[in-house]
mmJSON file of the N, C-alpha and C atoms, coordinates in Angstrom:
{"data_MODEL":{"atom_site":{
"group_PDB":["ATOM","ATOM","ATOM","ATOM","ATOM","ATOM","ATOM","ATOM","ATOM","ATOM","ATOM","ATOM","ATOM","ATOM","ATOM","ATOM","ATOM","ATOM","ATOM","ATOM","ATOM","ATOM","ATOM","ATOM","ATOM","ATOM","ATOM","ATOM","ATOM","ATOM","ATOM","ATOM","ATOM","ATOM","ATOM","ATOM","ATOM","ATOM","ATOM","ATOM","ATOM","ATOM","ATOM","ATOM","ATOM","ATOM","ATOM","ATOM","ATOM","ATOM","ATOM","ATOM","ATOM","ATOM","ATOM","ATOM","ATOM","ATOM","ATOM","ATOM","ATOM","ATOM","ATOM","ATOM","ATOM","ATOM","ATOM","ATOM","ATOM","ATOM","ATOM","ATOM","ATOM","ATOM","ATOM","ATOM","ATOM","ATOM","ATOM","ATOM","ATOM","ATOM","ATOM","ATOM","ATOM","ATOM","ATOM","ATOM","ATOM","ATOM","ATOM","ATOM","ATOM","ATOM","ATOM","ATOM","ATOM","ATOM","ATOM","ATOM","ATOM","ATOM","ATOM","ATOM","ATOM","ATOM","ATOM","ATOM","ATOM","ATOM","ATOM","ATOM","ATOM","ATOM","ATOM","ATOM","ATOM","ATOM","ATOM","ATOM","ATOM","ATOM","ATOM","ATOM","ATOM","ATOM","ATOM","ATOM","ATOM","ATOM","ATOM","ATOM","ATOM","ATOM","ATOM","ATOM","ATOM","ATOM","ATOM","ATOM","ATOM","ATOM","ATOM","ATOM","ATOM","ATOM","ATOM","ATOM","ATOM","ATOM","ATOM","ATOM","ATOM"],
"id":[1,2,3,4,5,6,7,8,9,10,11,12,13,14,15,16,17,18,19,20,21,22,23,24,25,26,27,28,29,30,31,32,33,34,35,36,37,38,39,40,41,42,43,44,45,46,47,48,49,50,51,52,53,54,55,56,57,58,59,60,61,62,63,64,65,66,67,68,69,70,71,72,73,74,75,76,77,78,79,80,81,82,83,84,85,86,87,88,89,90,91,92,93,94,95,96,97,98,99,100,101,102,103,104,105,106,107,108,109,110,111,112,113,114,115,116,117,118,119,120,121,122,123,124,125,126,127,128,129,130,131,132,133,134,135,136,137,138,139,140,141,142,143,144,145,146,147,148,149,150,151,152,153],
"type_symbol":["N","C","C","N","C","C","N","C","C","N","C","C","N","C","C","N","C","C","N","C","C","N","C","C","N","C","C","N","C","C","N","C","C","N","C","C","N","C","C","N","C","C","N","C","C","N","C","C","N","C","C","N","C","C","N","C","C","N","C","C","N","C","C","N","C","C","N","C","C","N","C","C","N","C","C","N","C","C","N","C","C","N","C","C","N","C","C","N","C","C","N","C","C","N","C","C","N","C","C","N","C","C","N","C","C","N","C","C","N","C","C","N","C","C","N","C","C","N","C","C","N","C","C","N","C","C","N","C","C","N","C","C","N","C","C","N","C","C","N","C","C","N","C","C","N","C","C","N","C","C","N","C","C"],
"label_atom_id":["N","CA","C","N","CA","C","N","CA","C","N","CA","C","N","CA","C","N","CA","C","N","CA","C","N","CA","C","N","CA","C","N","CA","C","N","CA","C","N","CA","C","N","CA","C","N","CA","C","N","CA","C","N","CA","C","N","CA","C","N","CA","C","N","CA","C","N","CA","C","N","CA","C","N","CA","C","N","CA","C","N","CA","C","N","CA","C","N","CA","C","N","CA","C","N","CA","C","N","CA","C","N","CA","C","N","CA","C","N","CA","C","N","CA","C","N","CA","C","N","CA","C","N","CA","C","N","CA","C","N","CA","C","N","CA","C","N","CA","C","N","CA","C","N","CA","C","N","CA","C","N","CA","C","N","CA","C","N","CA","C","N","CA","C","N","CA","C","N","CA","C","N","CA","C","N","CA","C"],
"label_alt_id":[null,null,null,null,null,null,null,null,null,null,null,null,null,null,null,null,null,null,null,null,null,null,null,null,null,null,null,null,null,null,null,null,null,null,null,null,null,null,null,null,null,null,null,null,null,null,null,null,null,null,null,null,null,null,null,null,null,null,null,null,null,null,null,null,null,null,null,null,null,null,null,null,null,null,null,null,null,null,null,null,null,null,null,null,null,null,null,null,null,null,null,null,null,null,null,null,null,null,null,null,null,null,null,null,null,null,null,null,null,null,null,null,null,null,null,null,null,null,null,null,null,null,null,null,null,null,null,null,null,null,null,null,null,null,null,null,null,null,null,null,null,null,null,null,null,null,null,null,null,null,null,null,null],
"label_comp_id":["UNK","UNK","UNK","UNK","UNK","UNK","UNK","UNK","UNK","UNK","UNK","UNK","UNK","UNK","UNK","UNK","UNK","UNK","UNK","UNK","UNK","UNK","UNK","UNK","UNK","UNK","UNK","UNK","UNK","UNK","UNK","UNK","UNK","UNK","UNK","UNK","UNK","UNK","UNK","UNK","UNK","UNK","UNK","UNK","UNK","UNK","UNK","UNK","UNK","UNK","UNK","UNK","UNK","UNK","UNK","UNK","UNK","UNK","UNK","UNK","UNK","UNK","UNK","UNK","UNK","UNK","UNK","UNK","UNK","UNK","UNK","UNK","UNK","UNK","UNK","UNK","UNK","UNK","UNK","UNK","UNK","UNK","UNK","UNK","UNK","UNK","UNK","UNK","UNK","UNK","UNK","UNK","UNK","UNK","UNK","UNK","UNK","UNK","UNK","UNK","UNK","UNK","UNK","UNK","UNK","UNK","UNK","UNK","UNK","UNK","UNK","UNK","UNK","UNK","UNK","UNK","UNK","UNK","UNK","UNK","UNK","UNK","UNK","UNK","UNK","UNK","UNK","UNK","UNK","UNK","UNK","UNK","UNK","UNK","UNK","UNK","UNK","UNK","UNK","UNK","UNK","UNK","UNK","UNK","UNK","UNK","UNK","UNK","UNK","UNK","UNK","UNK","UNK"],
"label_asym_id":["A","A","A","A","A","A","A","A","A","A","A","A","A","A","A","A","A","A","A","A","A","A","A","A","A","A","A","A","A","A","A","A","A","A","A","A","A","A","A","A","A","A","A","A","A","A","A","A","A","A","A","A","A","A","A","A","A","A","A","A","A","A","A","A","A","A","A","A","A","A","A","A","A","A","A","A","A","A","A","A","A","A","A","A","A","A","A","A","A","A","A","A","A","A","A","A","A","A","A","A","A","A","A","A","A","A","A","A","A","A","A","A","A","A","A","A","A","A","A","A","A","A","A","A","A","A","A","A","A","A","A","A","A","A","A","A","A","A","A","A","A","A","A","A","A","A","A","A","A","A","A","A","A"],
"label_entity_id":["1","1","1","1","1","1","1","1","1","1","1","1","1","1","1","1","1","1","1","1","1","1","1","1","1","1","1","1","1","1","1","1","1","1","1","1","1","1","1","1","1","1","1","1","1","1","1","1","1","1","1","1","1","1","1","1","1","1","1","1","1","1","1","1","1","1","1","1","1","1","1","1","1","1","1","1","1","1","1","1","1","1","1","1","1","1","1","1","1","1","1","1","1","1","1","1","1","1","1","1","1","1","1","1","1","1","1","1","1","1","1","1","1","1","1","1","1","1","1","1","1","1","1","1","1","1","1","1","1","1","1","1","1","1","1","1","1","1","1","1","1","1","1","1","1","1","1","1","1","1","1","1","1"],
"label_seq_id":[1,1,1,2,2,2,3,3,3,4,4,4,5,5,5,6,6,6,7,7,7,8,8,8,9,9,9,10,10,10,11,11,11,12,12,12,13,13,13,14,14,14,15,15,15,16,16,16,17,17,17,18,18,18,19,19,19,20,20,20,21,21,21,22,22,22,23,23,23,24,24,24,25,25,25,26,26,26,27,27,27,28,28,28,29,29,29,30,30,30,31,31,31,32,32,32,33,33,33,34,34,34,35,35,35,36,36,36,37,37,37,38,38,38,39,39,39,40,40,40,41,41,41,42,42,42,43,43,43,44,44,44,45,45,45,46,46,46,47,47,47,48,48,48,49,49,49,50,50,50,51,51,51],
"pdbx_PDB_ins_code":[null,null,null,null,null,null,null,null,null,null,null,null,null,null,null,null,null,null,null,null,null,null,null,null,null,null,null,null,null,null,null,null,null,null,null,null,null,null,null,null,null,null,null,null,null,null,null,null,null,null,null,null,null,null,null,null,null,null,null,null,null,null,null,null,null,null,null,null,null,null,null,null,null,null,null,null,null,null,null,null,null,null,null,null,null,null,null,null,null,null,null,null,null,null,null,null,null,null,null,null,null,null,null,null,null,null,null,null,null,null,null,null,null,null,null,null,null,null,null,null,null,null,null,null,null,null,null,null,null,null,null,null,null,null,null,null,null,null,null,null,null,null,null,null,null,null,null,null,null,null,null,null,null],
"Cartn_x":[0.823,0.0,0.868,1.709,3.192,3.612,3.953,4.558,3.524,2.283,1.432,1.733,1.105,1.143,2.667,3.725,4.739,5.134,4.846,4.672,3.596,2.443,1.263,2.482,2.64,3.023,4.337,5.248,6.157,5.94,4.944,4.002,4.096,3.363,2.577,3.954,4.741,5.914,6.737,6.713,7.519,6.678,5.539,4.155,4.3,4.512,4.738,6.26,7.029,8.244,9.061,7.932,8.031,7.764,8.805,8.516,7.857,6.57,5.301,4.872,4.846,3.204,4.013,3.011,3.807,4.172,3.412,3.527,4.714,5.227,6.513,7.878,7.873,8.754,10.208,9.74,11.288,11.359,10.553,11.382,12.81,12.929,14.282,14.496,15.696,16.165,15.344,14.578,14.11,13.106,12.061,11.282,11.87,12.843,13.736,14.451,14.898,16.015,15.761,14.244,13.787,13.393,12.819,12.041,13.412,14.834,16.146,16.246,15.965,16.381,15.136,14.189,13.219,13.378,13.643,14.152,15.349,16.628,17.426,17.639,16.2,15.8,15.346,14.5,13.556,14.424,15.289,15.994,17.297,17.654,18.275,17.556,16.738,15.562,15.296,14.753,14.383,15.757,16.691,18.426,18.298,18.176,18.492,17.631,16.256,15.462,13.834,15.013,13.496,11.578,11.594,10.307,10.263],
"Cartn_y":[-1.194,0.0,1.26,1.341,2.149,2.495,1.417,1.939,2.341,1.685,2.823,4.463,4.602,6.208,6.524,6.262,6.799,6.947,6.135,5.597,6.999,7.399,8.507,9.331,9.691,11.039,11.472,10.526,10.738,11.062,10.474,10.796,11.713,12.416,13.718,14.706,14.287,15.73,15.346,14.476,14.678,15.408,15.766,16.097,17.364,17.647,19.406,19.659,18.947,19.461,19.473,19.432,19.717,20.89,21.718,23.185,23.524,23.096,23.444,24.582,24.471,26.171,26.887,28.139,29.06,29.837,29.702,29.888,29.094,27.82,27.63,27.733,28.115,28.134,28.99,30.48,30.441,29.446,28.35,28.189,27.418,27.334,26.941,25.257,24.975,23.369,23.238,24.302,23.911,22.465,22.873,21.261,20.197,20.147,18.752,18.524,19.265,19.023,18.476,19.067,18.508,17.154,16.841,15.851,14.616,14.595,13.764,13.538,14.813,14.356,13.178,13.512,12.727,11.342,11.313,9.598,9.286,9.958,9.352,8.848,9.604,9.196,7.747,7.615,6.317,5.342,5.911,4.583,4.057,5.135,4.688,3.66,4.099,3.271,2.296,2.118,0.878,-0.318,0.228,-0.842,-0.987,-0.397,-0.339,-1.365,-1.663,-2.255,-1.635,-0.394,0.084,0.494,-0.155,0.491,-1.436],
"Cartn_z":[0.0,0.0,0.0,0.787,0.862,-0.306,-1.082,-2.522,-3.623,-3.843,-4.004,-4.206,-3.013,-2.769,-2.882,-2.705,-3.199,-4.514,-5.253,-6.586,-7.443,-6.815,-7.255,-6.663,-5.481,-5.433,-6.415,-6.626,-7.515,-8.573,-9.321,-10.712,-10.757,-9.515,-10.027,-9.406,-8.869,-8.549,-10.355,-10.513,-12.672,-13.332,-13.43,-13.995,-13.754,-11.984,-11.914,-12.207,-11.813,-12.107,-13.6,-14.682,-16.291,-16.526,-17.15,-17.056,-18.139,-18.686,-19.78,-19.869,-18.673,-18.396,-18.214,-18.766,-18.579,-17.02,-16.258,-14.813,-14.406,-14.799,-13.861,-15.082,-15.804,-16.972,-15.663,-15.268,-14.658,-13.046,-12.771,-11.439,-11.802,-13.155,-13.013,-12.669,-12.369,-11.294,-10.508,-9.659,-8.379,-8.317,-9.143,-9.451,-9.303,-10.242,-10.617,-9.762,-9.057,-8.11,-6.791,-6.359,-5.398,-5.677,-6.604,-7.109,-7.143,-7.739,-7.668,-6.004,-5.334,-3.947,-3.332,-3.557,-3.09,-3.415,-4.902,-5.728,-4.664,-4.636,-3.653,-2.497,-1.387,-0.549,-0.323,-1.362,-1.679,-1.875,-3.203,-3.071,-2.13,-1.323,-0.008,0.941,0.887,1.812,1.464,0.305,-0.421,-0.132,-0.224,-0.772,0.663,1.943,3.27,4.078,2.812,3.633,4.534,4.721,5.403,4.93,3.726,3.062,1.943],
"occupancy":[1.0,1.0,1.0,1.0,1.0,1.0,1.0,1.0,1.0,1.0,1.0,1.0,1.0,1.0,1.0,1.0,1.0,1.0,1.0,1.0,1.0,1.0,1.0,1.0,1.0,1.0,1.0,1.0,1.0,1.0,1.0,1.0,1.0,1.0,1.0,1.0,1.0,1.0,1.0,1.0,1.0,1.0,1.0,1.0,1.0,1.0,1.0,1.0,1.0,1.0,1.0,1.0,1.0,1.0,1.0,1.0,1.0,1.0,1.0,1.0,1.0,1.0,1.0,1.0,1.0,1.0,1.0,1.0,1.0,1.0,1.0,1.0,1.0,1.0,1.0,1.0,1.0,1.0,1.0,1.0,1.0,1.0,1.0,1.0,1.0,1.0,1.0,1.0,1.0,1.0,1.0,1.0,1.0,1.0,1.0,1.0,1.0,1.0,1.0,1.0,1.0,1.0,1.0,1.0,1.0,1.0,1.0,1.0,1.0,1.0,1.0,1.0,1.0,1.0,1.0,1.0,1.0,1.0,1.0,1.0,1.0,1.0,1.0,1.0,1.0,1.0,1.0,1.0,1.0,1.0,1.0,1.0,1.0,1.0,1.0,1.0,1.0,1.0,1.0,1.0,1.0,1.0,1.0,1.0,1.0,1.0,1.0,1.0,1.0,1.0,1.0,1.0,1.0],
"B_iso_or_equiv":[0.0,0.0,0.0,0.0,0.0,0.0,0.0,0.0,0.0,0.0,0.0,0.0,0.0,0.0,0.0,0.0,0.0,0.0,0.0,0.0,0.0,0.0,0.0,0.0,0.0,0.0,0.0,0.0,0.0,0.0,0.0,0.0,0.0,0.0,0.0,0.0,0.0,0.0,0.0,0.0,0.0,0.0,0.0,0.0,0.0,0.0,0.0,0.0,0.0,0.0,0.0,0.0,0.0,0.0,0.0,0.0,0.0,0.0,0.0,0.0,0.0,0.0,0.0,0.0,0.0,0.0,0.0,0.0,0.0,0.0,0.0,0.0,0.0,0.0,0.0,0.0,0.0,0.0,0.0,0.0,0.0,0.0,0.0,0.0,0.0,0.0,0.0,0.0,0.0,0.0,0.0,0.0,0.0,0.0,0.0,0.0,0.0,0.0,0.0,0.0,0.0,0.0,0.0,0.0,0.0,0.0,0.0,0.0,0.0,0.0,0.0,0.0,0.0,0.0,0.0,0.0,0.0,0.0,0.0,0.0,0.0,0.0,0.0,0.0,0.0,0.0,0.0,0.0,0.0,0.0,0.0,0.0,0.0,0.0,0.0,0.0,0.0,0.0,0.0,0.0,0.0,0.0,0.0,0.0,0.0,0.0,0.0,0.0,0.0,0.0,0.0,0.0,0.0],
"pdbx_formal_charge":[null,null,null,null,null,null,null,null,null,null,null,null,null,null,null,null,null,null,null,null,null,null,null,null,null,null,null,null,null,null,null,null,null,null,null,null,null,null,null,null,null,null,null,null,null,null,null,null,null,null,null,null,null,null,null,null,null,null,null,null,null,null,null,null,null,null,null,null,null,null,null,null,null,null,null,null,null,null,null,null,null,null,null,null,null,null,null,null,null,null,null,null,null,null,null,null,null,null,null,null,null,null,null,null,null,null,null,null,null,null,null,null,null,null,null,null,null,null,null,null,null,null,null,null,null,null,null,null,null,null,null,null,null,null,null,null,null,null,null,null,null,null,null,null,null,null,null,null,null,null,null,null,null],
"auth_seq_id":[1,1,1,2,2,2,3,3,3,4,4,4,5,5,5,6,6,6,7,7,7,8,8,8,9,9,9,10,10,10,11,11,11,12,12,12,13,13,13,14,14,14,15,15,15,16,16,16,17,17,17,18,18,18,19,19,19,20,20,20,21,21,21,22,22,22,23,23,23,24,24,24,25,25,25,26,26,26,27,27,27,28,28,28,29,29,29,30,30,30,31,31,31,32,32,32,33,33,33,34,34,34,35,35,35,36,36,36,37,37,37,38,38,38,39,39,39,40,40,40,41,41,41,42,42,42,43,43,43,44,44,44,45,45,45,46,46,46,47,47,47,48,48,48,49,49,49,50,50,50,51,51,51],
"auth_comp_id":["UNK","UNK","UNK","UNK","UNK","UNK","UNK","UNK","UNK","UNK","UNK","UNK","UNK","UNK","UNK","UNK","UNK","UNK","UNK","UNK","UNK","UNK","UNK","UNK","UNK","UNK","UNK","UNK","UNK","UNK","UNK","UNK","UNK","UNK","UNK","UNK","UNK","UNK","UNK","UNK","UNK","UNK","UNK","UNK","UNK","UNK","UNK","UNK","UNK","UNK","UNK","UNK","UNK","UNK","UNK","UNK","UNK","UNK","UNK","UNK","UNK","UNK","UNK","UNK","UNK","UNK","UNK","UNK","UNK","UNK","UNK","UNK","UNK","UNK","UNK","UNK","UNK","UNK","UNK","UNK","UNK","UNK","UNK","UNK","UNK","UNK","UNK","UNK","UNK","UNK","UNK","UNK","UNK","UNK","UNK","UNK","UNK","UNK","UNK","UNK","UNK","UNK","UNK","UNK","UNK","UNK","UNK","UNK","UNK","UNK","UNK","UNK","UNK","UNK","UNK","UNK","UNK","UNK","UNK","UNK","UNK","UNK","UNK","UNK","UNK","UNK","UNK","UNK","UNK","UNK","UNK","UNK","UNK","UNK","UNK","UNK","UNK","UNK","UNK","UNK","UNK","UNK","UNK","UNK","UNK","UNK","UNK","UNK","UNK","UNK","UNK","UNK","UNK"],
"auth_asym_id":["A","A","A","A","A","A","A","A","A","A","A","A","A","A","A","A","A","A","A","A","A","A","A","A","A","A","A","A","A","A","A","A","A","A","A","A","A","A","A","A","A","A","A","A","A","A","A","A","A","A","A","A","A","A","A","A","A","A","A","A","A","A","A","A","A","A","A","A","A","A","A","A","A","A","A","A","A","A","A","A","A","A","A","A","A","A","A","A","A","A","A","A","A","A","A","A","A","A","A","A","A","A","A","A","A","A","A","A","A","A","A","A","A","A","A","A","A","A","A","A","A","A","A","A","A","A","A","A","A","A","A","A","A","A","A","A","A","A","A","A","A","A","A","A","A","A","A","A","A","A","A","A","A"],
"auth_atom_id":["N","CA","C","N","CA","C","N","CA","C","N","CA","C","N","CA","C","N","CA","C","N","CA","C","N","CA","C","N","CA","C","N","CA","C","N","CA","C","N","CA","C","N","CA","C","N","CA","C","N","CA","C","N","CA","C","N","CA","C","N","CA","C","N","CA","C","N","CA","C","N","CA","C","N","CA","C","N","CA","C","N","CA","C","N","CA","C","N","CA","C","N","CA","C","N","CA","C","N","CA","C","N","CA","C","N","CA","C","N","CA","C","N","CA","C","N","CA","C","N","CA","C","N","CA","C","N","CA","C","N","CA","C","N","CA","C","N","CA","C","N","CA","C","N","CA","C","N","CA","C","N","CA","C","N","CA","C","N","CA","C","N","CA","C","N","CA","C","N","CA","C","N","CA","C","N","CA","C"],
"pdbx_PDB_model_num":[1,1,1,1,1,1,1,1,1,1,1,1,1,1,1,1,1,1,1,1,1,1,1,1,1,1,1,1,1,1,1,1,1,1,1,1,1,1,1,1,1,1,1,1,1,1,1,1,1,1,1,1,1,1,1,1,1,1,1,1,1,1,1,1,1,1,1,1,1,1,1,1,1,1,1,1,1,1,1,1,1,1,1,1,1,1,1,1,1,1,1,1,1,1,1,1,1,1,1,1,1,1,1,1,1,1,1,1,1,1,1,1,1,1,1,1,1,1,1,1,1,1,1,1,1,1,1,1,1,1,1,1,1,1,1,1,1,1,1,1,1,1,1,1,1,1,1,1,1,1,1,1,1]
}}}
């Protein structure tokens, strides 16, 4: 059930963190960058066992 919802929420942070619209065109890295840290998290966790 866990990976689920991690699985949706990740979706949808690639989805916002595509710079399309014109409203986020200047945030720049910030999207993506958060969005790599979050993947690295996961997959620390994941290799560690804990999830």
């Amino acid at each position: 059930m866990l990976i689920n919802l991690i699985l949706v929420f990740l979706i949808l942070m690639l989805i916002g963190a595509v710079p399309a619209w014109p409203h986020s065109r200047s945030w720049g890295y910030y999207p993506s960058g958060g969005l790599a840290t979050v993947l690295l998290i996961l997959i620390f966790l994941l290799l560690a066992g804990r999830i």
